[in-house]
N, C-alpha and C positions, 0 to 999 in steps of 0.2 A: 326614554330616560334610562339611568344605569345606579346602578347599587353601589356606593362606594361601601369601605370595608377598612372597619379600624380594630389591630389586635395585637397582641402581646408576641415578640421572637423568644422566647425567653421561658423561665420556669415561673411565669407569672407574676404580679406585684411591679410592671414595668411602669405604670402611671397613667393607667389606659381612660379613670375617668376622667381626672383633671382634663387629657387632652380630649375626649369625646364633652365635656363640657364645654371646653372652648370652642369646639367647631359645632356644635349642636346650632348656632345661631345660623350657620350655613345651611341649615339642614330643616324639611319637612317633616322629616321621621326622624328616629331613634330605634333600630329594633336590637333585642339582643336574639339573641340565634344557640344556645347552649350555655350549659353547666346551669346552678343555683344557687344558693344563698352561701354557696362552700367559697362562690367571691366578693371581694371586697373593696368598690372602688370609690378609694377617698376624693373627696373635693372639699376647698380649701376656698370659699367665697369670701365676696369686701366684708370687711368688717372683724378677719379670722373664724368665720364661722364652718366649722368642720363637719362635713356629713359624710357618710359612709352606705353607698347602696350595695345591695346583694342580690337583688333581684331585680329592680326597677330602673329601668333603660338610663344613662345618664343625663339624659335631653329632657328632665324631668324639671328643672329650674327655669325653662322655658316657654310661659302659658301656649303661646303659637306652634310651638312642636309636639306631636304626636308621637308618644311610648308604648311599643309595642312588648310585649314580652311571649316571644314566639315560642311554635311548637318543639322547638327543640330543647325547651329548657324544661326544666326541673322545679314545679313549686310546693312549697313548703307557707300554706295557706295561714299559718303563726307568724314565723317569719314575715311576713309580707302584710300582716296587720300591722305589726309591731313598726317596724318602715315604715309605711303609712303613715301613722299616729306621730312620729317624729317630725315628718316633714309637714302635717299639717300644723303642727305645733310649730314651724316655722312660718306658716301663714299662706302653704301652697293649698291649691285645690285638686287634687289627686284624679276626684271621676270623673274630669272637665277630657283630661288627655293621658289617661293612661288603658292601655286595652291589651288583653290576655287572649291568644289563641285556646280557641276550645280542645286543642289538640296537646297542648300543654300536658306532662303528669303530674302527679300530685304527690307529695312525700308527705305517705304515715305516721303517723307516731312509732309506731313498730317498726318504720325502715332504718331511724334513728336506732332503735334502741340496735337491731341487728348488725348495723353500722359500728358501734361501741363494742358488741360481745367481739364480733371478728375481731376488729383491731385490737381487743385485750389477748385473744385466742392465739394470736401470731407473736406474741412476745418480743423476741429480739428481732422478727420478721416484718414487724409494720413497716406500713405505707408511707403511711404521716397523713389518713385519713382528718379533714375536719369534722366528721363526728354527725353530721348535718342531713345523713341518709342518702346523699348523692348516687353511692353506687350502688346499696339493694333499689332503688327507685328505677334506675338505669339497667338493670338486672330482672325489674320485672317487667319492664317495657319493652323486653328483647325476648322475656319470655312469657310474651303476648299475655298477661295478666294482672296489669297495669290499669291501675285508675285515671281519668284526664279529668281536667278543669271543665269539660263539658258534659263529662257522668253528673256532674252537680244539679244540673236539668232534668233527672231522669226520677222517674216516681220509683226507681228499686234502688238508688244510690246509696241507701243504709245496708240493702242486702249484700249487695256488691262488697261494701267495704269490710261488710263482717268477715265474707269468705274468703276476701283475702288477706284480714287479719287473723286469720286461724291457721292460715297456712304458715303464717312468720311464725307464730307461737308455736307451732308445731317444729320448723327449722330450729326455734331459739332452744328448745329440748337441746341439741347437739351442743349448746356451748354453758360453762359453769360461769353465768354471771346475772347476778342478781339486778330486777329491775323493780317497778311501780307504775305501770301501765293506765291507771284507771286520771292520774291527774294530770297525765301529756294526753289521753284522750279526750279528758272533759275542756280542758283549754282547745284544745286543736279542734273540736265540734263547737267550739264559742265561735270560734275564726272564720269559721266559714260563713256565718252570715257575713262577713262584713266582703269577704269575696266574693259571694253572690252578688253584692251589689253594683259590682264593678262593671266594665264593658266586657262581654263576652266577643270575640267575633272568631269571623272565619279566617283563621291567620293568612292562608294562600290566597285570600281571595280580597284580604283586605290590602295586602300588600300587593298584589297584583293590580289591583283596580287602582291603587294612589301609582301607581308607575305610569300607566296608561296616562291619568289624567295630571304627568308633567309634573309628580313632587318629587322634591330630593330627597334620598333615603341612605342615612348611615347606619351602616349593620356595625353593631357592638360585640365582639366577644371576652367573652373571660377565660381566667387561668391564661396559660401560655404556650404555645407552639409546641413548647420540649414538653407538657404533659398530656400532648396529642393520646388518644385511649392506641391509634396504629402506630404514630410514628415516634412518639416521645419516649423515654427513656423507659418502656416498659417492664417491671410491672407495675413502676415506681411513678403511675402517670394518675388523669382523673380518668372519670367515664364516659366521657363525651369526645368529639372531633372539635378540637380546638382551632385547627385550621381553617383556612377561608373557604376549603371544599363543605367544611360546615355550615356555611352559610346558605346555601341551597336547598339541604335537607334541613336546616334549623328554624327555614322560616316558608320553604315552597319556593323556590325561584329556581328558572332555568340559570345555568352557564352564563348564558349570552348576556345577561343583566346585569353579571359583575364591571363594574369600573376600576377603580381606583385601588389599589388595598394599600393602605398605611401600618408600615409594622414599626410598633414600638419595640425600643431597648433603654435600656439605661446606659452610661455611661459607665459601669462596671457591668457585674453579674449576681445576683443572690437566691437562694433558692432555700424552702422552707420543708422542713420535714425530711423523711428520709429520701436516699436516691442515690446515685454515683451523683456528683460533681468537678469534674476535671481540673476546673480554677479556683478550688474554695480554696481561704487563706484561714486554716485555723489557727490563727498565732494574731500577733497584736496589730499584723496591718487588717485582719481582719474583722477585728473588734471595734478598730477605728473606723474604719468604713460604715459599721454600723452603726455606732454611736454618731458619727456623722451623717449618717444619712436616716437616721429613726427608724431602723431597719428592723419591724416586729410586727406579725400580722396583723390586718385589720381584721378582719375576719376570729381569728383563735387569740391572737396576742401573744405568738411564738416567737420568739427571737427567730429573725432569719440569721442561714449561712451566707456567708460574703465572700468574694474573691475578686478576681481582676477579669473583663472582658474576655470572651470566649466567641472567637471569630469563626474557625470551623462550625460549631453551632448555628450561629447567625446566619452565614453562607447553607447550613442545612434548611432553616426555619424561611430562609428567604426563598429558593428553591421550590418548598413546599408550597405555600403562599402565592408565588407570583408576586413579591413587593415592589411596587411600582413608589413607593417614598418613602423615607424612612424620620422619624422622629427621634431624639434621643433626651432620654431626658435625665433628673437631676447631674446634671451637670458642675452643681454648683457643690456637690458632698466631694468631689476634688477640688474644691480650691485651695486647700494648703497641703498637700500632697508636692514633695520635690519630687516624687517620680511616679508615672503613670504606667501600667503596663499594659501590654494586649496580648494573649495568645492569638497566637497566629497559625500553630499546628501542632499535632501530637504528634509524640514520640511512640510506638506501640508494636512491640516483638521485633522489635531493631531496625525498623521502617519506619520513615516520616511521611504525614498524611495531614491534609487538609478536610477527608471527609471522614462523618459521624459511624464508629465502628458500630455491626450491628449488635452486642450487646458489652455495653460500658459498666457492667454490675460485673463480669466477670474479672476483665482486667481494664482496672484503669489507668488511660491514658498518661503519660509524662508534660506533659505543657511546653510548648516550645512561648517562648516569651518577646517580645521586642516593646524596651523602655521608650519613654519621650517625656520629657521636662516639665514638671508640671507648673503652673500660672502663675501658685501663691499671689490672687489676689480675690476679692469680691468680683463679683459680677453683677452687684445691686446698681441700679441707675443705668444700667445698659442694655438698648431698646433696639440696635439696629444689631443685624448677627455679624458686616464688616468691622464691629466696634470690638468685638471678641477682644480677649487676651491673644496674640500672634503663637505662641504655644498653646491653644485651646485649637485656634481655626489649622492650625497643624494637623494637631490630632485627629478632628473632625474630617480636614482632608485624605487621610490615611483611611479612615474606616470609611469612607467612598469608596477611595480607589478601590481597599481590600475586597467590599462589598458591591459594586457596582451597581450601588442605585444610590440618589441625594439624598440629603439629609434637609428636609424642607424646613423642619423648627426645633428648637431645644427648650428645652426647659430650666431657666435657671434660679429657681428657685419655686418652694409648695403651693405658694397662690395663686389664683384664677390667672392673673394677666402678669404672671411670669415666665411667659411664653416667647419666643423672639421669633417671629416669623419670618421665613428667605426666602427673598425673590429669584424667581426661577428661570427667567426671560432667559433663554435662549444658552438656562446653563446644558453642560454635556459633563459627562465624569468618566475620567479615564481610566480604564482597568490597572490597577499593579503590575508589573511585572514581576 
């Protein structure tokens, strides 16, 4: 059996639960493979009922499906109560099917705070950090002084965690910002019993053993392609490999095991915090975009930047990945747009180019553009994708051609079964010229 593999093209925020919810019924696993609670994927069930994971595989609304949350991630043992406690208050049963690599790290109270002091330290220099400890956690796992989710078994787990909060406190000396350490460690030492109680396993060996014996397995990632820690818009990225090479070390898995990789994009472009952006629209097409599309973190509640599709991009993040289908979603935040645009290539030192310069913070690229006619109409009540608006399946055919791999489903609109799925019998898509 093979891994299939569902992730974001993009500067994250592309709708990666909603769709790993809907195909989750396809599927025996759920694993996620990198980042932590710094994501945020909304889902949108009958009824309008809104839930938002950060940590917890999307495959989670599923009793029959197994949630992994692999060695590549990052947890944040508060966070992951607090999740918890929501969804049980929805009526799930949490320790039935959810399971933690003991290989997992764990994020401190201290790694937060250190997370905060830098991000104030660099002034007009921020990242656009969530705040969440992601990257001191990721910072001491590289330098090899990292706590895991399976130190929690060990009769010195309190010494451990002293010495390597004396070390933060010691760092936190170098920067002028006031904190209160003593009631983020008395909660965060509450939280752990309730992670104790959970499934502990051996992440390689659990997901290798469900391979062998013939189940389906969707690897989940967060954030997005462009804030890959090597390839994304550095330094302006997260701390983890957001690519589908992540997958492998995120969870234990040879090469050979990948199948499928499904990369989500939206239907424009938006990106949260700071960074280059080549297609933002900071003027009123881009405020509309947002306002039409509820374009503001789940995770922080930041307004995102908006702009128009960014296809050099795309063609990078696809590249990267290996996308073998491509999903596209809100579709539907253009429907009353008379004009649609796509960048197609930058302009940059008086040459045109279709691939990603290798640093976009120094000089940013010019946008080369090509319009197409937008739909002005709903897309509610339309369940087959040849029912499209004839100027949507335009468009849609353009960012094939451009892209060279299908577009298997859209999304047109925030709830679960707003999804239009395409039959693919014997489609072929023919490159641009």
């Amino acid at each position: 059996m093979i891994v299939d593999v569902l992730l974001g093209l993009q500067w994250g925020d592309e709708g990666k639960g909603k769709v790993v919810d809907y195909l989750a019924a396809d599927y025996d696993m759920v694993a996620r493979f990198q980042g932590g609670p710094n994501a945020g994927h909304t889902l949108i069930l009958e009824g309008g009922h809104k839930y938002v994971l950060h940590t917890i595989p999307s495959g989670i609304f599923f009793p029959q499906t197994q949630n992994l949350i692999g060695n590549g991630v990052v947890v944040d043992p508060l966070t992951l109560e607090q999740e918890i406690q929501k969804l049980e208050q929805a009526g799930l049963t949490i320790s039935r099917n959810l399971y933690i690599a003991r290989k997992a790290h764990l994020i401190l109270p201290t790694h937060k705070i250190l997370d905060a002091a830098s991000e104030q330290y660099k002034g007009q220099g921020k990242i656009g950090s969530t705040l969440k400890g992601i990257g001191p956690t990721y910072m001491d796992k590289t330098g090899r002084n990292g706590l895991r989710v399976g130190d929690l078994e060990s009769p010195d787990f309190e010494a451990r965690y002293e010495e390597l909060k004396q070390k933060h406190l010691r760092l936190l000396e170098l920067y002028p910002y006031e904190f209160q350490l003593e009631p983020l460690e008395k909660a965060w030492f509450q939280s752990l019993e309730r992670l104790r109680s959970l499934n502990f396993v051996d992440g390689e060996y659990f997901i290798n053993d469900a391979l062998r014996a013939g189940r389906r397995i969707l690897a989940e990632g967060a954030q997005g392609s462009m804030l890959d820690i090597d390839f994304g818009t550095y330094p302006f990225v997260t701390s983890s490999n957001t690519i589908s090479a992540g997958v492998c070390t995120g969870l234990g898995l040879s090469p050979r095991t990948i199948g499928d990789v499904i990369g989500i994009s939206k239907a424009y472009c938006t990106r949260v915090g700071s960074g280059p952006f080549p297609t933002e629209e900071d003027n009123e097409t881009g405020e509309r975009l947002r306002k039409e599309g509820g374009e503001f973190g789940a995770t922080t509640g930041r307004p995102r930047r908006c702009g128009w599709i960014d296809l050099p991009a795309l063609k990078y993040s696809i590249l990267l990945n290996g996308v073998t289908r491509l999903v596209i979603t809100k579709v539907d935040v253009l429907n009353h747009f008379d004009e649609i645009k796509a960048c197609t290539g930058y302009r940059l030192n008086g040459e045109v180019t279709d691939r990603m310069p290798y640093n976009l913070n120094e000089t940013l690229p010019e946008p080369i553009y090509r319009s197409f006619p937008g739909w002005n109409c709903s897309l509610s009540g339309i369940e087959r994708y040849e029912d499209l608006p004839e100027n949507l399946l335009t468009y849609l055919r353009f960012l094939e051609q451009e892209l060279e791999v299908p577009v298997v489903m859209i999304s047109s609109g925030p709830e679960r079964e707003q999804l239009i799925r395409r039959q693919l019998a014997d489609l072929t898509v023919t490159p641009a010229r």
